[in-house]
PyMOL Python script that loads the backbone (N, CA, C, O; Angstrom):
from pymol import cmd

cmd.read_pdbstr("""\
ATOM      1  N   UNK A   1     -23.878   7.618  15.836  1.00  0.00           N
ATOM      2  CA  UNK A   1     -22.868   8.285  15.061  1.00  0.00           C
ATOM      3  C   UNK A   1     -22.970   7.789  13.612  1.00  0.00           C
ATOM      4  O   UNK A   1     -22.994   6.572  13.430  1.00  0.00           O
ATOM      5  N   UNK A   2     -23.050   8.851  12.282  1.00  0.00           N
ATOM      6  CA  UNK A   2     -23.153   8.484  11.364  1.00  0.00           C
ATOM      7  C   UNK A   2     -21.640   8.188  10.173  1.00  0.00           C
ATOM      8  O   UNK A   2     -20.725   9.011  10.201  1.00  0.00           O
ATOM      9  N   UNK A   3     -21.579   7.230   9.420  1.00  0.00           N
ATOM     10  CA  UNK A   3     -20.273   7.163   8.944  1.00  0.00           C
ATOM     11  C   UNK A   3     -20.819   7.504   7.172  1.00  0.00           C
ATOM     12  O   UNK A   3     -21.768   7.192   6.454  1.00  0.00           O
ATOM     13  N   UNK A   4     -19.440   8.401   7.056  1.00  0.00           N
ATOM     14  CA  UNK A   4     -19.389   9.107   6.012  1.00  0.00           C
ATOM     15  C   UNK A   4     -17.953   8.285   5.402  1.00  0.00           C
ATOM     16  O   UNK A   4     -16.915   7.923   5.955  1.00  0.00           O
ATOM     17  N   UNK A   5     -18.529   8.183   3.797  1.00  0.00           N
ATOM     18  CA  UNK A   5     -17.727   7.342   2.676  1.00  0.00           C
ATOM     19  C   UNK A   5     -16.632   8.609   2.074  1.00  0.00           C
ATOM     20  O   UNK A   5     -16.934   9.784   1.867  1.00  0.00           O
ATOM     21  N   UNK A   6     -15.788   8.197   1.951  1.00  0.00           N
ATOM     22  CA  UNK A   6     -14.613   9.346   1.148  1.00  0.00           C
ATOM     23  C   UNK A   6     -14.736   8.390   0.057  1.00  0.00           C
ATOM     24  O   UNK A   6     -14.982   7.189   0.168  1.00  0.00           O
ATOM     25  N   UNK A   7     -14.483   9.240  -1.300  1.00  0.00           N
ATOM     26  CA  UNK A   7     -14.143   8.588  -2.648  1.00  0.00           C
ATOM     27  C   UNK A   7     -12.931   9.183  -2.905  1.00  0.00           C
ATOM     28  O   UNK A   7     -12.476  10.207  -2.395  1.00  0.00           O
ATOM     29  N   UNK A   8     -12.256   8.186  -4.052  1.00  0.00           N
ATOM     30  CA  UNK A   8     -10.968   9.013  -4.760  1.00  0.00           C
ATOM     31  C   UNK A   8     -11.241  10.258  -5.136  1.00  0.00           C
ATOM     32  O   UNK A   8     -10.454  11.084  -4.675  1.00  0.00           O
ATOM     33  N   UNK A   9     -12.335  10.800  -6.017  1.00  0.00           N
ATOM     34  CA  UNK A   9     -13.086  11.524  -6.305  1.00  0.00           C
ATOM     35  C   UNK A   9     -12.902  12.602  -5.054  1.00  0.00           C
ATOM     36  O   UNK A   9     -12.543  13.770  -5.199  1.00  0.00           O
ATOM     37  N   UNK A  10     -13.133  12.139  -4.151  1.00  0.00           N
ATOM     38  CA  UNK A  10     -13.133  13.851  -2.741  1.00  0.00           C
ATOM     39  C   UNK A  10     -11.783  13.565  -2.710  1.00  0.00           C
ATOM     40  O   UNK A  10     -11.170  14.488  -3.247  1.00  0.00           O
ATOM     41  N   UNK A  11     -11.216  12.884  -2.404  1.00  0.00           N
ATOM     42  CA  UNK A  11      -9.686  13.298  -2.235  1.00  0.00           C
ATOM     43  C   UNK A  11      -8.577  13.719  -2.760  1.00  0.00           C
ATOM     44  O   UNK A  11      -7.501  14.111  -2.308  1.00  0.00           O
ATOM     45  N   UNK A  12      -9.148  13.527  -4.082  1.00  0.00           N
ATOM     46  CA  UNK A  12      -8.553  14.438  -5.642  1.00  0.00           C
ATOM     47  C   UNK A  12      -9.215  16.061  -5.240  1.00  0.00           C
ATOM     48  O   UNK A  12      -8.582  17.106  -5.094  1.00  0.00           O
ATOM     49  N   UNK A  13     -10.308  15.890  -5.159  1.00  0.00           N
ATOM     50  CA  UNK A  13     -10.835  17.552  -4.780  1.00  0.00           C
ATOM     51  C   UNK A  13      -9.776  18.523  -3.815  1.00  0.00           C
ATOM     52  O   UNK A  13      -9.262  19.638  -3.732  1.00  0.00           O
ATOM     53  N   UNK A  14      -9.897  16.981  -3.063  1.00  0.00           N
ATOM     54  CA  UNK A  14      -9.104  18.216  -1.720  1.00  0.00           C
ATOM     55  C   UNK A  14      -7.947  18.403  -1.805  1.00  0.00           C
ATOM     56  O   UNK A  14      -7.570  19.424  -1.230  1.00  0.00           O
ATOM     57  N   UNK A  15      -7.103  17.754  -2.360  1.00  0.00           N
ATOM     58  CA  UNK A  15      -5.704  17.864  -2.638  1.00  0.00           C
ATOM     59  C   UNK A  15      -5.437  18.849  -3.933  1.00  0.00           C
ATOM     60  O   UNK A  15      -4.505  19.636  -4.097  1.00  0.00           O
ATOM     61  N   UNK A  16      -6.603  18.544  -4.843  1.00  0.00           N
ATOM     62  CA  UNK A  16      -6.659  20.192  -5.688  1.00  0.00           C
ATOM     63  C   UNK A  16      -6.699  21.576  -4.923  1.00  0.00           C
ATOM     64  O   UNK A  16      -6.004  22.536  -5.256  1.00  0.00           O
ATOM     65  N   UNK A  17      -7.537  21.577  -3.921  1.00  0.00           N
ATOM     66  CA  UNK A  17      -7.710  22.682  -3.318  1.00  0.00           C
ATOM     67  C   UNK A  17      -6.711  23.116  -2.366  1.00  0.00           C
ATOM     68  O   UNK A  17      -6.571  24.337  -2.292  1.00  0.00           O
ATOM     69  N   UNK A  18      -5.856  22.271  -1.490  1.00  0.00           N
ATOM     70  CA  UNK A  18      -4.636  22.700  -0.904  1.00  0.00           C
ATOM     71  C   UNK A  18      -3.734  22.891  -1.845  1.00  0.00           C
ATOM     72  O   UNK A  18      -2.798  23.488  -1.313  1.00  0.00           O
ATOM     73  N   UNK A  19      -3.545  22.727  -2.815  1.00  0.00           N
ATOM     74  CA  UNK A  19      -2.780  22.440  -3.909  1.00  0.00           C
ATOM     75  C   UNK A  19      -2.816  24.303  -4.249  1.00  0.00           C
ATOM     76  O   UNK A  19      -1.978  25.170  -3.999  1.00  0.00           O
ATOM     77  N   UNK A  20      -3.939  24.363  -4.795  1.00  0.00           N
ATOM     78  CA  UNK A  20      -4.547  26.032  -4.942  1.00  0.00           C
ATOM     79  C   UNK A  20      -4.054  27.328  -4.231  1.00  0.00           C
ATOM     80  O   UNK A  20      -3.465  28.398  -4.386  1.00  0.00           O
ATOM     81  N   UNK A  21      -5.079  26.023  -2.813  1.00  0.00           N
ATOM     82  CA  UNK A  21      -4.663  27.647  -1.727  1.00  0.00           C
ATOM     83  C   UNK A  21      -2.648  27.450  -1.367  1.00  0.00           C
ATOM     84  O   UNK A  21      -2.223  28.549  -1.009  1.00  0.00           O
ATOM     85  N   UNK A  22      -1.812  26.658  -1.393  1.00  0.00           N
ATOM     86  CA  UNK A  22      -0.620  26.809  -0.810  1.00  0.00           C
ATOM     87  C   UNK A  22       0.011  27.650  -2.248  1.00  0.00           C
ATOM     88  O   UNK A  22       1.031  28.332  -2.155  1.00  0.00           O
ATOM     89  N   UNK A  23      -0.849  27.473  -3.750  1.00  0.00           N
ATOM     90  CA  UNK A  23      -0.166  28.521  -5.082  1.00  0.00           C
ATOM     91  C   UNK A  23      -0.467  29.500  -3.982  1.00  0.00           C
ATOM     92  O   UNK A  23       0.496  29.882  -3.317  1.00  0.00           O
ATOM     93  N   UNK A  24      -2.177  30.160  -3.567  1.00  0.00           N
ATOM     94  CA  UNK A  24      -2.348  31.653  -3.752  1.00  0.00           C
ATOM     95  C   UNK A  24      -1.288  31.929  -2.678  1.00  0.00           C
ATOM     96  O   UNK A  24      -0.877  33.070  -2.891  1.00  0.00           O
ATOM     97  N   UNK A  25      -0.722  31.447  -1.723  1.00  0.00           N
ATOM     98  CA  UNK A  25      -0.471  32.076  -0.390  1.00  0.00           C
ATOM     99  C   UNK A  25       1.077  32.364  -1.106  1.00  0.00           C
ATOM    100  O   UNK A  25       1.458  33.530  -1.004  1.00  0.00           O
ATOM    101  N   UNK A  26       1.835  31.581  -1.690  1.00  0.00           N
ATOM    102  CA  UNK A  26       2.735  31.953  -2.409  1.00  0.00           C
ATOM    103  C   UNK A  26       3.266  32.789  -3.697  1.00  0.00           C
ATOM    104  O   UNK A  26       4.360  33.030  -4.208  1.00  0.00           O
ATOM    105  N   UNK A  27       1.610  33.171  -4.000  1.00  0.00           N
ATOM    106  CA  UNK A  27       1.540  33.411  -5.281  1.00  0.00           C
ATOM    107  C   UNK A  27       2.521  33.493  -6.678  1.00  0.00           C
ATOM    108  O   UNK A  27       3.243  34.291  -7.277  1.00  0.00           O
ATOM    109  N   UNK A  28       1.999  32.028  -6.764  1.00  0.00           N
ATOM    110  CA  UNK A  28       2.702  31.314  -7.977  1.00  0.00           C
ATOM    111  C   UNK A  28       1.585  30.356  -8.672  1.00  0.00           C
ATOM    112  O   UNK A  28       0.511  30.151  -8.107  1.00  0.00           O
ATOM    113  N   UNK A  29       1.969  29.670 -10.182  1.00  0.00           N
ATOM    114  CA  UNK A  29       1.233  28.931 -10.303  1.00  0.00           C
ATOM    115  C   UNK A  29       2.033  27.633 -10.975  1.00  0.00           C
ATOM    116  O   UNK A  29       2.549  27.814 -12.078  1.00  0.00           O
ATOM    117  N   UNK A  30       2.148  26.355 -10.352  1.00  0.00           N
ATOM    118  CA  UNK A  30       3.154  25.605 -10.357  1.00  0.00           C
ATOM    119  C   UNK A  30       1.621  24.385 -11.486  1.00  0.00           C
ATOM    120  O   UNK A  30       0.538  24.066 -10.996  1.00  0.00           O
ATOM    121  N   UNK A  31       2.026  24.059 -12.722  1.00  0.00           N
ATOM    122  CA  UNK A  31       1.931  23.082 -13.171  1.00  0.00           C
ATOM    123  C   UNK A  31       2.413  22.045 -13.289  1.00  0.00           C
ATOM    124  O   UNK A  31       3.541  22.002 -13.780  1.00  0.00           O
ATOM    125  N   UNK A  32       1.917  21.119 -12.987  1.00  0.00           N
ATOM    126  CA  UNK A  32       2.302  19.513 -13.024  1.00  0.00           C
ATOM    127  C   UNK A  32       1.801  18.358 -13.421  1.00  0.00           C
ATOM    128  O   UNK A  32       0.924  17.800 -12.762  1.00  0.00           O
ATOM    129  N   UNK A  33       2.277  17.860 -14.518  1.00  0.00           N
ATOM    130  CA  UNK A  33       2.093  16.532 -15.137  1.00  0.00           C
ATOM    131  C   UNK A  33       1.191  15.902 -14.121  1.00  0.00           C
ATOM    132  O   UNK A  33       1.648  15.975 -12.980  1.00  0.00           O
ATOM    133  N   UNK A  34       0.224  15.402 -14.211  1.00  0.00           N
ATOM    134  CA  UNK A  34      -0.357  14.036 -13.075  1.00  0.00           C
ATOM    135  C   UNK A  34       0.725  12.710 -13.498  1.00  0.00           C
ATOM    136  O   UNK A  34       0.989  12.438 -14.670  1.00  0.00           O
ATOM    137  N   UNK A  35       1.214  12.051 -12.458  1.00  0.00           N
ATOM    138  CA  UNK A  35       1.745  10.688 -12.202  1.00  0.00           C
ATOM    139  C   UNK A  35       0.719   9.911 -12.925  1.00  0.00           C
ATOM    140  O   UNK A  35       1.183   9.079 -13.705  1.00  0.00           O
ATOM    141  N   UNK A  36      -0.692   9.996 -12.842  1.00  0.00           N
ATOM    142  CA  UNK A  36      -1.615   8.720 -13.585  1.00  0.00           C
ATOM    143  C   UNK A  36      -2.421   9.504 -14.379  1.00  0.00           C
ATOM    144  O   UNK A  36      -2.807  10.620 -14.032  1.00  0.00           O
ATOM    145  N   UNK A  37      -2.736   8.905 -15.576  1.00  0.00           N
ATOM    146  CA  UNK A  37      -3.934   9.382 -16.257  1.00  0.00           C
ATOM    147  C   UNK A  37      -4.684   8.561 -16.468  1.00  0.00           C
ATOM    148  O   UNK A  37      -4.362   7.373 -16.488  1.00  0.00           O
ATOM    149  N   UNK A  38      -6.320   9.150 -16.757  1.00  0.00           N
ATOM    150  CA  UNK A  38      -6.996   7.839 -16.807  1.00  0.00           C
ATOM    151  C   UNK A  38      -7.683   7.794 -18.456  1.00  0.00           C
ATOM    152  O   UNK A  38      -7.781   8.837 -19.103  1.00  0.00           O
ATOM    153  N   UNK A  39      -8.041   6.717 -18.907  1.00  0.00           N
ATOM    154  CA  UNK A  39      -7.938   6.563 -20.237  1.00  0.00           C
ATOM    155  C   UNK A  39      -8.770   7.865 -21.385  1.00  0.00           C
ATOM    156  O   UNK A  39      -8.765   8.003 -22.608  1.00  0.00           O
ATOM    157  N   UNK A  40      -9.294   8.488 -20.471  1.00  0.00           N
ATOM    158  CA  UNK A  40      -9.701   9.727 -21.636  1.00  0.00           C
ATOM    159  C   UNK A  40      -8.891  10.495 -21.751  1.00  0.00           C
ATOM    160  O   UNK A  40      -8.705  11.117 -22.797  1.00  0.00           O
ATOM    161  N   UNK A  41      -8.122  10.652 -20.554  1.00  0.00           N
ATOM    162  CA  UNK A  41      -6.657  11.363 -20.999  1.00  0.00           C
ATOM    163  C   UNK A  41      -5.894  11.053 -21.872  1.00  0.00           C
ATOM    164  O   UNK A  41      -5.771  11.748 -22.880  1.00  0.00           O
ATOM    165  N   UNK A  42      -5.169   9.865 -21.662  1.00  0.00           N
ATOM    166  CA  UNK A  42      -4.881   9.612 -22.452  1.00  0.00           C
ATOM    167  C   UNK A  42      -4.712   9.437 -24.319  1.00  0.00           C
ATOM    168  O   UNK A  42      -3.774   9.483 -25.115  1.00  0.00           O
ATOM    169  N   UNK A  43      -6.160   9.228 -24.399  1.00  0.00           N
ATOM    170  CA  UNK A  43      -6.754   9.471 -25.812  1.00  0.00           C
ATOM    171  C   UNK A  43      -6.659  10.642 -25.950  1.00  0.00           C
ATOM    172  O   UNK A  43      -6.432  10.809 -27.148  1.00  0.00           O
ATOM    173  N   UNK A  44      -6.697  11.739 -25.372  1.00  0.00           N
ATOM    174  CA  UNK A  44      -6.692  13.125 -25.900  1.00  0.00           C
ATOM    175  C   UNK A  44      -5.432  13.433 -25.787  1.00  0.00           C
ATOM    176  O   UNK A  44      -5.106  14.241 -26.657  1.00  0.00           O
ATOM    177  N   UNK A  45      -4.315  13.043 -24.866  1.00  0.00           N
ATOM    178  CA  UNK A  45      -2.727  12.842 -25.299  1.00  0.00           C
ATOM    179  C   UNK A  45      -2.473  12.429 -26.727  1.00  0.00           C
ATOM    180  O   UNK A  45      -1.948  13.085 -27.627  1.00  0.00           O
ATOM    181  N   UNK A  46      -2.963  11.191 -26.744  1.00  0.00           N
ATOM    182  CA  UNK A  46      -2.449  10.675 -28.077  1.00  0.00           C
ATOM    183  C   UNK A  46      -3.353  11.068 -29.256  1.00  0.00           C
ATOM    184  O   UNK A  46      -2.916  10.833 -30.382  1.00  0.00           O
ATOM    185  N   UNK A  47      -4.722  11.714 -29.113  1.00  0.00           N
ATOM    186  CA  UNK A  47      -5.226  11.491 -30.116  1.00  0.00           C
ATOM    187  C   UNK A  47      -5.272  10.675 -30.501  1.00  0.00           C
ATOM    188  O   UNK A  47      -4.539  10.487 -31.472  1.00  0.00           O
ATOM    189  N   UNK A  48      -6.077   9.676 -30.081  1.00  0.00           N
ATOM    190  CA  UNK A  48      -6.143   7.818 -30.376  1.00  0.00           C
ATOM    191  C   UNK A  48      -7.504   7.532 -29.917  1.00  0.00           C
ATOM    192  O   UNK A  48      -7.906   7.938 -28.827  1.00  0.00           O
ATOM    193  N   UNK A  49      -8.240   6.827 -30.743  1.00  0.00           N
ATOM    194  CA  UNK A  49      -9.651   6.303 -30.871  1.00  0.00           C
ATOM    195  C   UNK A  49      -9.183   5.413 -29.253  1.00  0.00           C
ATOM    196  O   UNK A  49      -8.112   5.190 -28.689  1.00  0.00           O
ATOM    197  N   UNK A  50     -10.809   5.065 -28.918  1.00  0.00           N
ATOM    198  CA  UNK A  50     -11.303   4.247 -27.894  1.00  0.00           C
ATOM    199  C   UNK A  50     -10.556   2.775 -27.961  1.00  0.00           C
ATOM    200  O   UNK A  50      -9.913   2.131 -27.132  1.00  0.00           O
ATOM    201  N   UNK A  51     -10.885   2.574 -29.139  1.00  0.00           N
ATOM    202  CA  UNK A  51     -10.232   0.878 -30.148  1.00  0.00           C
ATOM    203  C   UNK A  51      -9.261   1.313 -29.734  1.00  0.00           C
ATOM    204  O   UNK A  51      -9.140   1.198 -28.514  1.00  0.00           O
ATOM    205  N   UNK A  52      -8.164   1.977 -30.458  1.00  0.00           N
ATOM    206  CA  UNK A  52      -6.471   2.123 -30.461  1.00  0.00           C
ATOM    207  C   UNK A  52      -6.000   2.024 -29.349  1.00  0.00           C
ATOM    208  O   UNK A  52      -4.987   1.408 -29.017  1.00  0.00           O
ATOM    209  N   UNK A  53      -6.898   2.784 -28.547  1.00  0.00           N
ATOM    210  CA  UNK A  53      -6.571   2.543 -26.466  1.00  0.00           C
ATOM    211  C   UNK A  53      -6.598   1.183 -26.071  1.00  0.00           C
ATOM    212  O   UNK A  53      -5.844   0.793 -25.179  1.00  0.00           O
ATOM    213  N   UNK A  54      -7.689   0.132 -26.860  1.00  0.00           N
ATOM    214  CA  UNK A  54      -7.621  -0.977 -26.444  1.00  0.00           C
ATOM    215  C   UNK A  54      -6.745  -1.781 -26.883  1.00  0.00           C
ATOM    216  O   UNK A  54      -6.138  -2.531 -26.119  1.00  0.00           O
ATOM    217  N   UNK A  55      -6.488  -1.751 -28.487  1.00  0.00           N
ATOM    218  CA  UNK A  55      -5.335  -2.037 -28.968  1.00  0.00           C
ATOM    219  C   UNK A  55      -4.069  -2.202 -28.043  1.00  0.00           C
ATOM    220  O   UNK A  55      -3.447  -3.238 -27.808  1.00  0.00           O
ATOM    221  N   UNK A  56      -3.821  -0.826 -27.539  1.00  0.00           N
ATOM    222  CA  UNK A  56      -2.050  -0.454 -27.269  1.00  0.00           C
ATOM    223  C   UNK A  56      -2.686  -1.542 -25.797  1.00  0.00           C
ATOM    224  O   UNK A  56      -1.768  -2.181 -25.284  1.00  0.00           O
ATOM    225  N   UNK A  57      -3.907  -1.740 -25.229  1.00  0.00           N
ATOM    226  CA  UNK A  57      -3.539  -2.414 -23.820  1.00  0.00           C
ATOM    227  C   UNK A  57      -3.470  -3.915 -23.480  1.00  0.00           C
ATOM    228  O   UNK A  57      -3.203  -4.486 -22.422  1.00  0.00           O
ATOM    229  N   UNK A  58      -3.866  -4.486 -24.982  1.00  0.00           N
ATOM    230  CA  UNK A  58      -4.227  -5.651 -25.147  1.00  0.00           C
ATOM    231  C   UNK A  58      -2.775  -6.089 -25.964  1.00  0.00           C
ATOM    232  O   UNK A  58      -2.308  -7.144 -25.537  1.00  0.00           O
ATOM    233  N   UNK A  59      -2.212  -5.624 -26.762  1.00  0.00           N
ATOM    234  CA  UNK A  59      -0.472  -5.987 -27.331  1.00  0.00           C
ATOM    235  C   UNK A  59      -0.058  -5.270 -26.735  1.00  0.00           C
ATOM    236  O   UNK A  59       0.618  -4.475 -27.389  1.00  0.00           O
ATOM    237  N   UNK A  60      -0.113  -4.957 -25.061  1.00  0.00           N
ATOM    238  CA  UNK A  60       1.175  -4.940 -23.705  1.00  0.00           C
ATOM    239  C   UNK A  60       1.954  -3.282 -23.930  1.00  0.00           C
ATOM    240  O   UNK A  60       2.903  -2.937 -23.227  1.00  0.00           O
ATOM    241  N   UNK A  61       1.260  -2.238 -25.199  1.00  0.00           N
ATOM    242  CA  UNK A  61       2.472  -1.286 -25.108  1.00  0.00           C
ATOM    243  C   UNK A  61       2.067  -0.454 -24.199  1.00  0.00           C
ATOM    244  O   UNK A  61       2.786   0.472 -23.822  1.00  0.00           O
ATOM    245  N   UNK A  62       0.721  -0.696 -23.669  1.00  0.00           N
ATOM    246  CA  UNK A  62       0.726   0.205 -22.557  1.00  0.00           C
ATOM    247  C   UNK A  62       0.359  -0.696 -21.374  1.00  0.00           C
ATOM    248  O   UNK A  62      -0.265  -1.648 -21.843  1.00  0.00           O
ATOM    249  N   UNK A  63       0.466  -0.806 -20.127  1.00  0.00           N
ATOM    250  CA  UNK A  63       0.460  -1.536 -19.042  1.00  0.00           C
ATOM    251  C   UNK A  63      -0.818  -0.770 -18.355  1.00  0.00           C
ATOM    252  O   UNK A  63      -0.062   0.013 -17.778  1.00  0.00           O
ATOM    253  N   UNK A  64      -1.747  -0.457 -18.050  1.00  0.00           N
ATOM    254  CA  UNK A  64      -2.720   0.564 -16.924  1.00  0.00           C
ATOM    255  C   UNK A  64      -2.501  -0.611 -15.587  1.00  0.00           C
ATOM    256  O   UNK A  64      -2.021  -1.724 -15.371  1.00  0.00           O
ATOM    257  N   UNK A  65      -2.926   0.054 -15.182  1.00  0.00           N
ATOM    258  CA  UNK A  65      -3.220  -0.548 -13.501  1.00  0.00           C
ATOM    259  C   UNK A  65      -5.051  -0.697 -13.414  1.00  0.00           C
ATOM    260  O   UNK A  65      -5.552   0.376 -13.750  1.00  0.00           O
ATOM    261  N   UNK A  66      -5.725  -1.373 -13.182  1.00  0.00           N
ATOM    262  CA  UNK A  66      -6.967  -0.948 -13.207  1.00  0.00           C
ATOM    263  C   UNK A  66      -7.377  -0.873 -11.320  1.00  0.00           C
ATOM    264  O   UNK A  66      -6.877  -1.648 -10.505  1.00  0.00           O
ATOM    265  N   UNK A  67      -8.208   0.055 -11.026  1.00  0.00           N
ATOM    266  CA  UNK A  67      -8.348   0.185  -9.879  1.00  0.00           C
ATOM    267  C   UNK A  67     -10.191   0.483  -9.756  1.00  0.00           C
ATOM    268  O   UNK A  67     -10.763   1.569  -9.843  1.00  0.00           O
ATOM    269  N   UNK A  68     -10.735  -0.733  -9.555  1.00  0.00           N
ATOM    270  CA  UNK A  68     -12.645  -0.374  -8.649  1.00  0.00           C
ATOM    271  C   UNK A  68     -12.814  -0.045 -10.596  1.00  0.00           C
ATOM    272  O   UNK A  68     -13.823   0.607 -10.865  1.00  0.00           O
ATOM    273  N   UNK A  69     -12.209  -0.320 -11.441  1.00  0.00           N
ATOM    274  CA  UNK A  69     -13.207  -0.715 -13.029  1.00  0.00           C
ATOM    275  C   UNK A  69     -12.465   0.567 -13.631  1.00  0.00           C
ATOM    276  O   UNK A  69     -13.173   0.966 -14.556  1.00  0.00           O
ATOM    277  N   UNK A  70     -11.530   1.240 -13.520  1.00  0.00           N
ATOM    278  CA  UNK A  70     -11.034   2.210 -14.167  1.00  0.00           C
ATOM    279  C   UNK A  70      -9.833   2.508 -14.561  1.00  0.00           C
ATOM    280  O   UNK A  70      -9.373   3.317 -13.755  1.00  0.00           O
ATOM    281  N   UNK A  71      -8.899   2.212 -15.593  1.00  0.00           N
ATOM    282  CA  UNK A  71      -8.150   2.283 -15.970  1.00  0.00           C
ATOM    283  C   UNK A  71      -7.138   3.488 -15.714  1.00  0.00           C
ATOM    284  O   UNK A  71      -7.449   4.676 -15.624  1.00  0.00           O
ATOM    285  N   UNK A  72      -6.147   3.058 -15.636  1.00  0.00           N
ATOM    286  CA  UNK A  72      -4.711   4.616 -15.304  1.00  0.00           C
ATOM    287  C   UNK A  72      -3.602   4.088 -15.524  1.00  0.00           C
ATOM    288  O   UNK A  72      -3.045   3.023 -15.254  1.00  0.00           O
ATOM    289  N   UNK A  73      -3.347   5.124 -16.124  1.00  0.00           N
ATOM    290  CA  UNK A  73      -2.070   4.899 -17.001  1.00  0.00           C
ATOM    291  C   UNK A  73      -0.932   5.367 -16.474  1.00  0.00           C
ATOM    292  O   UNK A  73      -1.239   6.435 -15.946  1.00  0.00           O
ATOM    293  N   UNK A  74       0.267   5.155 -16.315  1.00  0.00           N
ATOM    294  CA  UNK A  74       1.791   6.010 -15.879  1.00  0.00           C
ATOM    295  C   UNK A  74       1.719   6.451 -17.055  1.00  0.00           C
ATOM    296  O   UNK A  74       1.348   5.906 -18.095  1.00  0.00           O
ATOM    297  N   UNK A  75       2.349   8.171 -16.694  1.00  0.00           N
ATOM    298  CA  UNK A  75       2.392   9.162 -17.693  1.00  0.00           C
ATOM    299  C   UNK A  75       3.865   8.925 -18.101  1.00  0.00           C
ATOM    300  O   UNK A  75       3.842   8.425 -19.226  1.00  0.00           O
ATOM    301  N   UNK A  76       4.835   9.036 -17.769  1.00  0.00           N
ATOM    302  CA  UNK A  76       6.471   8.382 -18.156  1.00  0.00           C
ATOM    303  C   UNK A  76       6.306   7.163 -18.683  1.00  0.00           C
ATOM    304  O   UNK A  76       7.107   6.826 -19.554  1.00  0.00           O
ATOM    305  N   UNK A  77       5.210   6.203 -18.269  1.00  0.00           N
ATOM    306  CA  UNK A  77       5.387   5.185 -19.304  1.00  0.00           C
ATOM    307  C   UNK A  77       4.697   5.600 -21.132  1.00  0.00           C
ATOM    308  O   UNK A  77       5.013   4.984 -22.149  1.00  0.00           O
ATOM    309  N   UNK A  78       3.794   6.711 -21.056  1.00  0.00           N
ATOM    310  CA  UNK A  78       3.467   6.692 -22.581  1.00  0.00           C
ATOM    311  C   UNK A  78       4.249   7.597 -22.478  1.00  0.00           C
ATOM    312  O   UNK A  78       3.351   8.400 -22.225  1.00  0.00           O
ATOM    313  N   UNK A  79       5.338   8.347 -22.439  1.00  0.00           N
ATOM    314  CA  UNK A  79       6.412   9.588 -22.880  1.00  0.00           C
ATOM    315  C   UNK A  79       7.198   8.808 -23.656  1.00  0.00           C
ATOM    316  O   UNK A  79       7.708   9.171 -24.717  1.00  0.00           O
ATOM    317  N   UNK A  80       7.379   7.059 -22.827  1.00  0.00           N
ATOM    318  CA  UNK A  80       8.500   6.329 -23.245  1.00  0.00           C
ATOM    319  C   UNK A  80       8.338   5.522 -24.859  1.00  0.00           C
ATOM    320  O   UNK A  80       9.217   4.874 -25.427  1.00  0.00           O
ATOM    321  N   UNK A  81       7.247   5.738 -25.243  1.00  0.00           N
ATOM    322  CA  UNK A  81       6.715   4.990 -26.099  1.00  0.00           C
ATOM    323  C   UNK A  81       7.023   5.962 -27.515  1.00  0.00           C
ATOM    324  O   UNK A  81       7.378   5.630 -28.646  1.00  0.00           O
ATOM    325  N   UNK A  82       6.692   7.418 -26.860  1.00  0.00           N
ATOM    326  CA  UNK A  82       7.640   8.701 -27.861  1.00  0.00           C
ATOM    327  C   UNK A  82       9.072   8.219 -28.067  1.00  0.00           C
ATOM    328  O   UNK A  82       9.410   7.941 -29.218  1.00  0.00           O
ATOM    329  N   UNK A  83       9.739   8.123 -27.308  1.00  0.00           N
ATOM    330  CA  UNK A  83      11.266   7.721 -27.403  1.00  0.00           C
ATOM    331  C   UNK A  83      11.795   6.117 -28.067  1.00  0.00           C
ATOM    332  O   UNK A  83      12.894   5.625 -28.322  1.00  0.00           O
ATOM    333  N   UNK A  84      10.496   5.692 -28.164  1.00  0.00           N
ATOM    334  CA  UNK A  84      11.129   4.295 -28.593  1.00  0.00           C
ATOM    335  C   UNK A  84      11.246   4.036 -29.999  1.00  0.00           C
ATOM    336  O   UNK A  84      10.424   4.463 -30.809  1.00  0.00           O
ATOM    337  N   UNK A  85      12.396   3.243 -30.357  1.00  0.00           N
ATOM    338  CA  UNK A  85      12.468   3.691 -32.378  1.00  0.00           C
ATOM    339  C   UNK A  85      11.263   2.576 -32.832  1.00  0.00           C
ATOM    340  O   UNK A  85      10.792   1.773 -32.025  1.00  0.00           O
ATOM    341  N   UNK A  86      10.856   2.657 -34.211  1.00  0.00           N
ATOM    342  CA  UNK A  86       9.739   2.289 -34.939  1.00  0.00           C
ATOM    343  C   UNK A  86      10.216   0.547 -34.860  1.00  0.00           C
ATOM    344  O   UNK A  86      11.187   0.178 -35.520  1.00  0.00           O
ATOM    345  N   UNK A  87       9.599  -0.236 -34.177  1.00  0.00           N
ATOM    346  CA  UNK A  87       9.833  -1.805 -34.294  1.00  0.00           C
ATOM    347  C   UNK A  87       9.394  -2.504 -35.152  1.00  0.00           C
ATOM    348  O   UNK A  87       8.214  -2.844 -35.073  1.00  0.00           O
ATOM    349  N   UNK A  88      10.333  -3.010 -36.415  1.00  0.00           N
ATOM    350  CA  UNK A  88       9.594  -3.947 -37.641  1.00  0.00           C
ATOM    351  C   UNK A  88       9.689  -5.222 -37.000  1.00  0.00           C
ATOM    352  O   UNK A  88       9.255  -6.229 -37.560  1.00  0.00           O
TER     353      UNK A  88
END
""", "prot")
cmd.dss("prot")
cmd.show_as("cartoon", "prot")
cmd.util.cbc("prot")
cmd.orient("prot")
């Protein structure tokens, strides 16, 4: 019997694709924020250089989780960083 590896990677797929087929069967199309982003997202959220990403993770304003070498971010935690007043 041969054993087959799942990655985050297939299980993001497949949960896109039930995700899909339960829109078509309803036909709707429901957008949703992702809970994590991972740091290229991010940068294209903020429009923020590679540096500035390292910046905000190294003076604590952003927290990632790193998981197997890859960074992810809570999306409510950079919303919160919009809401916070300018700190002198």
């Amino acid at each position: 019997m041969s054993a087959e590896i799942i990655t985050k990677e297939d299980l993001d797929e497949f949960e896109k694709r039930i995700i899909d087929k339960i829109d078509s069967l309803f036909g709707r199309k429901i957008k949703e924020q992702p809970k994590w982003l991972k740091s290229y997202q991010v940068k294209n959220l903020l429009k923020i250089s590679p540096n500035t990403l390292q910046k905000l993770r190294t003076d604590g304003t952003l927290r990632p989780t790193k998981i197997g070498g890859v960074f992810y971010y809570n999306y409510e935690e950079i919303l919160k960083i919009f809401d916070r007043p300018n700190e002198v």
